[in-house]
C-alpha positions in Angstrom: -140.0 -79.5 -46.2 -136.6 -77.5 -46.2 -133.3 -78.3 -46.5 -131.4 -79.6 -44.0 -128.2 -78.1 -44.6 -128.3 -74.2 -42.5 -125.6 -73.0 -45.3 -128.2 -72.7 -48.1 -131.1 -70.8 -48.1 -134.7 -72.1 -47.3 -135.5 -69.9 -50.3 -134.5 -66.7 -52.1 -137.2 -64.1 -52.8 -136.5 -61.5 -55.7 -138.8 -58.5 -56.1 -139.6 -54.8 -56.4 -141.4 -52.3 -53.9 -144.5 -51.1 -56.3 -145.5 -48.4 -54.2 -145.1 -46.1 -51.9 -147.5 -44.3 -49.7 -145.4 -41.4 -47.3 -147.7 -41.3 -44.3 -145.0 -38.4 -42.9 -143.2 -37.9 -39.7 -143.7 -39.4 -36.5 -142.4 -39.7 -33.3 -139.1 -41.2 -34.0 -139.0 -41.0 -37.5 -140.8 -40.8 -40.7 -143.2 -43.7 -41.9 -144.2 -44.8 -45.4 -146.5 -47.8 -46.2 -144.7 -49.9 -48.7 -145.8 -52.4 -51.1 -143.9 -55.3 -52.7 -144.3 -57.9 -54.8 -142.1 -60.5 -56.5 -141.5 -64.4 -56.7 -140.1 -67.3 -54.8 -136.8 -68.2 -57.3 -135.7 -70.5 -55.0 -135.7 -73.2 -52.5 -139.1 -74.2 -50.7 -142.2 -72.0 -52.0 -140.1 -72.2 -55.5 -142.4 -70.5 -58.0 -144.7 -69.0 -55.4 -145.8 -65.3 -55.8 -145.7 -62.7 -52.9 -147.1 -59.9 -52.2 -147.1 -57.4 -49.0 -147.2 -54.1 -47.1 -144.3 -52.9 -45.1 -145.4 -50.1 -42.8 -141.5 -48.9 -43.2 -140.2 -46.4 -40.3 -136.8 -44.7 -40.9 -135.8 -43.2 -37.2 -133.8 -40.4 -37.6 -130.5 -42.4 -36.9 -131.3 -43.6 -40.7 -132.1 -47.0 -39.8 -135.3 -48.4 -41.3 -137.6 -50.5 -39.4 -139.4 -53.1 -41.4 -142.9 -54.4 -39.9 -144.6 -56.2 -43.1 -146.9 -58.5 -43.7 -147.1 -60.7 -46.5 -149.3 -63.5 -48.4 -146.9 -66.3 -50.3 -149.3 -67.7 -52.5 -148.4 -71.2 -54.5 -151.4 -72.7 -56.4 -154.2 -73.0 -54.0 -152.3 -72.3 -51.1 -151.4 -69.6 -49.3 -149.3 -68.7 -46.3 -149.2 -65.9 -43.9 -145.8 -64.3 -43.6 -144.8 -61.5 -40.8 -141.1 -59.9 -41.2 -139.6 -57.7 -38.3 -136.3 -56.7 -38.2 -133.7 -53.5 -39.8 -133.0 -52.3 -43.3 -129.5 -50.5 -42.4 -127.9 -48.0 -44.8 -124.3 -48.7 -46.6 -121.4 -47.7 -44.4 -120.4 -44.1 -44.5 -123.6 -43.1 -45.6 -124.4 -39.8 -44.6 -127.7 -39.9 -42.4 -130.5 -38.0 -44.1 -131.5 -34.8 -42.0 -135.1 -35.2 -40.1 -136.1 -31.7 -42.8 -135.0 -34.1 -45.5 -136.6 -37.3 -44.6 -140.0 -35.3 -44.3 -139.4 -33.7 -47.5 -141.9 -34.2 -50.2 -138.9 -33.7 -52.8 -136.5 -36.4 -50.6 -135.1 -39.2 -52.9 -133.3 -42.1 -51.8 -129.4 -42.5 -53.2 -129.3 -45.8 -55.8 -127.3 -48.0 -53.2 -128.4 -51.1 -51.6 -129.3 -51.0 -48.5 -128.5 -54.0 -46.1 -131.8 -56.5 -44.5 -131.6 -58.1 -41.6 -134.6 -59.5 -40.6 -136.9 -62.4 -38.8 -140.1 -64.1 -40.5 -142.5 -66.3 -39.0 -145.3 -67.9 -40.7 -149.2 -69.0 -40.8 -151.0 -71.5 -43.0 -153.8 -73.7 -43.2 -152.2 -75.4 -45.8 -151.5 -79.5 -44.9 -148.8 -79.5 -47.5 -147.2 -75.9 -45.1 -148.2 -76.9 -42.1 -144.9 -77.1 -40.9 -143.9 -73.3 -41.4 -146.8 -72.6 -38.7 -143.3 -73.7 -36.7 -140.5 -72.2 -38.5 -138.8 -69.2 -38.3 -136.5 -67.8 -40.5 -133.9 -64.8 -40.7 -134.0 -62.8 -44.0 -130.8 -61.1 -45.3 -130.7 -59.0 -48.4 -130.9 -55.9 -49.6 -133.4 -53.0 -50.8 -132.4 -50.3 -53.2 -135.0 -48.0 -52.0 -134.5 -45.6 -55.4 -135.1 -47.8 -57.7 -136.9 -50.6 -55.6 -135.0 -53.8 -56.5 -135.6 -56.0 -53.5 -133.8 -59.7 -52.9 -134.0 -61.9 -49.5 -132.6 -64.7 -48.6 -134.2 -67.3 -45.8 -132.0 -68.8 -43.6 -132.7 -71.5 -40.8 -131.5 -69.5 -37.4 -128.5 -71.7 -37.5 -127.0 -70.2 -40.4 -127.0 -67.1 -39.0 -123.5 -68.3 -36.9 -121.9 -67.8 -40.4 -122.9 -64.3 -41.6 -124.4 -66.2 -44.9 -124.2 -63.0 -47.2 -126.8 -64.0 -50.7 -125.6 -63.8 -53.9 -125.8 -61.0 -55.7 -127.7 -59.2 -53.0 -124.4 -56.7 -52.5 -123.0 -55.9 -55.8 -121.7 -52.8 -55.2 -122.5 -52.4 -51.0 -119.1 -51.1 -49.6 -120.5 -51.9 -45.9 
């Protein structure tokens, strides 16, 4: 089970996007199918691997939509993961022009770039079967240049507090 305390994370995710696949503009912005992978450092899941797809939309205000879908896998089991939410860019950031987001030469400035985020979950797992109840809220951050990606799980309670992870802004001015 989690913790019960809302101030710490249910568990902090450290990872890297492996690749990217730019599938170009559409009607509100431009879309690329993301994949990630990484491990569980923390918290429940501790040790678990994870890997996903983010079908990633950046509107043409330059916030980023995250829709992924991800498999937490710990021994034999494995869980289900969905993650909706917004990847928003530093403060004072200029916004990318629509030519330049559809560019085949566009590359992402090395900043972080902030997550907020829900994830719900589904398992068959006995030892899980209580995530097939939970929901979390992710907050983080994704340098989308060089693809360093960290997420932290809160309860929804925790949320009251802003709980900002550790490490997850070096350097965010925002």
């Amino acid at each position: 089970m989690y913790p019960n305390r809302t101030d710490r994370p249910v568990y902090r995710f450290e990872g890297k996007l492996t690749h990217s696949a730019p599938i170009g503009p559409v009607t509100d912005g431009v879309r690329a199918d993301n994949r990630f992978e990484g491990t569980i450092t923390e918290g429940l899941l501790r040790g678990a691997h994870v890997d996903g797809i983010d079908h990633f939309r950046v509107r043409y205000d330059g916030v980023g939509i995250v829709d992924a879908y991800e498999v937490v896998t710990l021994g034999a089991d494995s869980v289900g993961v969905r993650v909706q939410g917004y990847v928003l860019p530093p403060a004072g950031m200029p916004v990318p022009s629509k030519e330049d987001l559809s560019s085949p030469d566009f590359a992402w400035p090395d900043v972080p770039f902030r997550i907020e985020c829900f994830a719900t979950f589904e398992t068959a797992s006995p030892a899980h079967a209580h995530l097939n109840r939970t929901t979390v809220v992710h907050v983080g951050s994704v340098n989308l240049a060089t693809g360093q990606l960290v997420v932290e799980a809160y309860l929804p309670g925790a949320v009251e507090s802003r709980p900002q992870p550790r490490d997850a802004y070096a350097g965010y001015p925002g």
